[in-house]
C-alpha positions in Angstrom: 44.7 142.5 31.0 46.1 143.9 34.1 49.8 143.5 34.7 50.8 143.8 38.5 53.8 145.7 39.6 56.1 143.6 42.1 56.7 146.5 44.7 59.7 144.6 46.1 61.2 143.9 49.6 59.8 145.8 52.3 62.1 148.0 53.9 61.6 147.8 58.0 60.5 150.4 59.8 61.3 149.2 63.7 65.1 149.2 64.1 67.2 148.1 67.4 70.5 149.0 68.9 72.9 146.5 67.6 74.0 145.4 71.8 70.0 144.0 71.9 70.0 142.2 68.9 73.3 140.2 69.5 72.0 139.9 73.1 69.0 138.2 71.7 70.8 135.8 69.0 70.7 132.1 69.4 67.5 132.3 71.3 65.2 129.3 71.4 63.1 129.4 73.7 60.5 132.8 75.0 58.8 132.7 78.3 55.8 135.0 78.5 54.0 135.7 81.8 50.3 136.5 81.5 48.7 139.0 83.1 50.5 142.3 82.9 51.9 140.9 79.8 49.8 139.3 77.3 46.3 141.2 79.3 46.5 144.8 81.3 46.5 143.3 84.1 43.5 144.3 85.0 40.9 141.3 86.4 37.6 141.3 85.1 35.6 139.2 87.1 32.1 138.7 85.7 29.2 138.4 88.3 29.1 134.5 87.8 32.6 135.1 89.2 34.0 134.3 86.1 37.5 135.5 85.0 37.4 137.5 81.7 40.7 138.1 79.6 41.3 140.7 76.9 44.3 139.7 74.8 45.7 142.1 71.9 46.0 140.3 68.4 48.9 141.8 67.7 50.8 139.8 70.9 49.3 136.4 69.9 50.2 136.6 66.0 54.2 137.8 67.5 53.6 134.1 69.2 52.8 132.6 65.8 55.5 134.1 64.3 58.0 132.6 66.9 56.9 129.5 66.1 57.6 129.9 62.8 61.0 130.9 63.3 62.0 127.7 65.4 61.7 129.6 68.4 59.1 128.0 71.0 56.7 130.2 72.7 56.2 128.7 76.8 53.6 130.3 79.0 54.3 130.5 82.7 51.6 132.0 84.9 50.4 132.1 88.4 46.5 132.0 86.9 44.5 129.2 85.2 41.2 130.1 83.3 39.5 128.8 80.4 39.8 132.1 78.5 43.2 132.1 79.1 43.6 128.4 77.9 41.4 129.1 74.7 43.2 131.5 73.7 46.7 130.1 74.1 45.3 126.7 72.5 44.1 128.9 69.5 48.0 130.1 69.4 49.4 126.6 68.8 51.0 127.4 72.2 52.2 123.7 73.6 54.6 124.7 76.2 52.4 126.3 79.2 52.4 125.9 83.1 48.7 127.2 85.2 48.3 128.4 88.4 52.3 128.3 88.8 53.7 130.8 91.7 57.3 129.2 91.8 58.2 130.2 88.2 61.8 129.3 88.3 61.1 126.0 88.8 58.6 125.2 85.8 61.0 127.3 83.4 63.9 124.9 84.3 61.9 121.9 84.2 60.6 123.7 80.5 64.2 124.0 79.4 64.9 120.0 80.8 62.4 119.0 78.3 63.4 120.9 75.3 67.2 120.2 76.1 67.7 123.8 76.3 69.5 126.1 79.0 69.2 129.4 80.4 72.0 131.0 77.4 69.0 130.1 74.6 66.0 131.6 76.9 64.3 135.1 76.7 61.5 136.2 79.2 59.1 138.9 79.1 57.5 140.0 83.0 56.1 142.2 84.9 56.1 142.0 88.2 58.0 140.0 91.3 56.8 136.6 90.4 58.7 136.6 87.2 62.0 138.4 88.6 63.7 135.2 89.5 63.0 133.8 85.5 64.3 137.0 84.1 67.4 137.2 85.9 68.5 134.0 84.9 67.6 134.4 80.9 70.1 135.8 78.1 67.7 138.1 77.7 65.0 139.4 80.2 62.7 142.2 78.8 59.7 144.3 80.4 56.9 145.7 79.4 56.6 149.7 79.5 54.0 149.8 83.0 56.2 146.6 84.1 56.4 147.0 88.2 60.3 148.9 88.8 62.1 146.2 90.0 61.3 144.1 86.7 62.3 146.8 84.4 65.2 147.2 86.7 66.4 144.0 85.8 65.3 144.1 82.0 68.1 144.2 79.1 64.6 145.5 77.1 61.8 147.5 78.2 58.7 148.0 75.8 57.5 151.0 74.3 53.7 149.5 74.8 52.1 148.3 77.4 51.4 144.7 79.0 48.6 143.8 76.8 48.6 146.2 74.0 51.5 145.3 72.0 54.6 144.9 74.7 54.8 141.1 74.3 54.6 141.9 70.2 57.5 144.2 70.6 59.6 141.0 72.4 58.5 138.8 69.7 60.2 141.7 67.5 63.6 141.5 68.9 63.9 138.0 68.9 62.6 137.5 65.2 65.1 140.0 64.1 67.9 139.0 65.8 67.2 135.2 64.6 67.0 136.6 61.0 63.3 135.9 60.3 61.6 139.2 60.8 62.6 140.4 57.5 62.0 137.1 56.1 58.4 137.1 57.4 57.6 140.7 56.7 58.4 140.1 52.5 56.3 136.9 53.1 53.7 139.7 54.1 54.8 142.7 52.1 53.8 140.6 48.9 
């Protein structure tokens, strides 16, 4: 017979300044642009001129995770596609608004909906478009090859890039400033 040894907790390796994680507490509610965030940003346009995605596993199962923590992922992007809506209906991801160029206006109207405000909202973007969302959000991240102006404006910038890991990293802050990331990670750890 073979007798396993418990390993115990896992000890976590990422670790933020103490100003972002009380920045991010009491947050229920993350907006996440598309491309430039959850893709490169690159467009791959196929010769059927069909619009082909690559998404990073690493940023969807952060998604999963929020959801998990009572914390509801919303999509807001000035694209639609159908890779872009598989994927997102894969995620479990409910709270989405295509082809959307006036993005403050859909994240209020999100917010309306789930009886939220701006105090319990994070936002992840990487460009212009999403400046006007991030401004307005407790707290407004960026990915690391985010446009200036939205990293200006970011509380958080990523250490990856917009598709590789950056929206992953957000998901991060916000699990460990709600209390689940080390919940989840000895889920994982066992």
């Amino acid at each position: 017979m073979v007798t396993m040894i418990s390993p115990g907790p896992i000890t976590p390796a990422q670790q933020w300044p103490a100003e972002l994680l009380l920045r991010a507490q009491g947050i229920k509610v993350a907006f996440f642009d598309v491309d430039g965030v959850l893709t490169d940003g690159g467009l791959y346009i196929s010769e059927a001129g069909e619009t082909l995605k690559r998404f990073h596993t690493l940023d969807g199962h952060g998604m999963k995770m929020l959801r998990e923590a009572g914390i509801t992922p919303a999509v807001i992007t000035g694209r639609d596609s159908r890779a872009l809506r598989h994927r997102l209906a894969a995620l479990g991801v409910e709270q989405v608004r295509y082809g959307t160029e006036d993005k403050l206006p859909a994240a209020q109207d999100m917010l309306t909906e789930l009886g939220l405000d701006w105090h319990q909202a994070a936002a992840i973007g990487d460009d212009w478009p999403d400046l006007p969302v991030l401004r307005r959000c407790r707290l407004a991240c960026a990915p690391a090859n985010a446009h200036a102006e939205a990293r200006g404006v970011a509380h958080f910038t990523t250490v990856q890039r917009g598709g590789a890991g950056a929206a992953r990293e957000f998901c991060d802050v916000l699990l460990a400033a709600s209390g689940a990331y080390i919940k989840l990670l000895d889920r994982y750890g066992q």
